[in-house]
N, C-alpha and C positions, 0 to 999 in steps of 0.2 A: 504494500500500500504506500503510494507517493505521500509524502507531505500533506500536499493539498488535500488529497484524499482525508486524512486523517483530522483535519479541519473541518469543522461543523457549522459555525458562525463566521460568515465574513460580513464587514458593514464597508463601504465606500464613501468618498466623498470627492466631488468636484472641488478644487476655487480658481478664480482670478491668480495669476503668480504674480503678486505682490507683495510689497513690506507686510501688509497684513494677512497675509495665507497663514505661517507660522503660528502667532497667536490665535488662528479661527481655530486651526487644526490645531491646537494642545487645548481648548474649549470642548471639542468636538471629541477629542480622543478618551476627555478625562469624564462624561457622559457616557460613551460606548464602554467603557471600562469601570464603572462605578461598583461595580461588586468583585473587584478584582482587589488582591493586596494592595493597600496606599502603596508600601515599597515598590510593587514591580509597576502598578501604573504612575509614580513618578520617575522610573526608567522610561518605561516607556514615552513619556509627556520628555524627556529631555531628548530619546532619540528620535521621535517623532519633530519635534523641534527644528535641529541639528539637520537632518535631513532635505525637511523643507526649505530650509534658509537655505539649502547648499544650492538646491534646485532654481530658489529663485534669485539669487548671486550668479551664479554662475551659468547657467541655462541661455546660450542666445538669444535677444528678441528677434521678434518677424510677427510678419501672418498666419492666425491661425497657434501659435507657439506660446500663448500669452494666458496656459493654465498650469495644474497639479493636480494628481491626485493621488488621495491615500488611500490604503486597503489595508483591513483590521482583520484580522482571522484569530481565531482564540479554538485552539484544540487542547486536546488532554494533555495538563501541564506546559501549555506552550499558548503562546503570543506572540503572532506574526505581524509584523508592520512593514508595509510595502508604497513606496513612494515613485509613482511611474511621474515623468516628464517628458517634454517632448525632444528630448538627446540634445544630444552635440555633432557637431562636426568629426568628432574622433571616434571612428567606427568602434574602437576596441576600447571598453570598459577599462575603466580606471577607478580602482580601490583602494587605495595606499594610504591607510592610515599614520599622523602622525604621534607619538607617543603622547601621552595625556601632558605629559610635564614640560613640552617640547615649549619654545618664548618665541618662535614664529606668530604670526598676529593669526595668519588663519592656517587652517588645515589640523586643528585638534580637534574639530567636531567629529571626523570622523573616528580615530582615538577613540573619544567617548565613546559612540557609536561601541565600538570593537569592543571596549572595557564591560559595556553593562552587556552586554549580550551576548548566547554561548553560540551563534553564529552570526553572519555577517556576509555582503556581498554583493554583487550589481551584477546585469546583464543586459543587452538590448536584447530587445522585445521583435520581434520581425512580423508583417514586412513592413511596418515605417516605423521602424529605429526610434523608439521609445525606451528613453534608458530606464529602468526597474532598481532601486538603491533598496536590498530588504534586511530587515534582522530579527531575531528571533530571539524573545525573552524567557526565560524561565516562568512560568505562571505565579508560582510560588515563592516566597523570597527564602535565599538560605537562612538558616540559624547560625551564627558565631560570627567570627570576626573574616573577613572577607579574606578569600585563597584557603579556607579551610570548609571542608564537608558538614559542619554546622556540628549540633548537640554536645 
């Protein structure tokens, strides 16, 4: 059984890719996930964030190129967040996170990204090259102090 398969809830949402996409979608996400741990839905609300802003930063404008959207999938022990746009010029995905602690101004959002989630990763979508940036949360938050199996 694929991934998706294994997903039973998925919720979407359109916007505008503007300054205010970000804040609509950590409004929208922290509603869709309101019976979810505060812990992992403020993971999520910081990757979902991160994500967005990356899309509407850096996403060329044009015609037609001038949205986002997300997609929420919540399976057994898992939460998937999936932010499609309408690509780039550079056929071949680019994922390279930089380290959390890294003093570059941008390029730790994805870092974050990486940090709170036990996957991670982008692909274009075919056939019109819609890049997909997803990650998948833990549903559950661990117990203990973080990098240890919890109890």
């Amino acid at each position: 059984m694929s991934l998706h398969q294994s997903i039973v809830n998925w919720k979407g949402m359109t916007l505008g890719r503007d300054d205010r996409a970000p804040g609509e979608m950590r409004r929208t996400v922290r509603l869709w996930l309101g019976d979810v741990d505060p812990l992992v839905r403020d993971d999520a609300l910081t990757v979902v964030s991160e994500l967005v802003t990356n899309a509407v930063r850096h996403v060329p404008p044009g015609p037609g190129r001038d949205w986002v959207t997300v997609l929420l999938g919540i399976g057994d022990g898992l939460v998937r967040l999936e932010v499609v746009d309408p690509g780039t010029a550079q056929r071949e995905p680019r994922f390279a996170p930089l380290d959390a602690g890294s003093l570059r101004e941008s390029g730790r959002g994805l870092g974050l990204v990486a940090a709170l989630s036990v996957r991670s990763g982008t692909h274009v979508a075919e056939p019109h090259g819609h890049r997909v940036v997803w990650a998948d949360l833990e549903r559950t938050a661990p117990s203990g102090p973080p990098g240890t199996s919890g109890g």
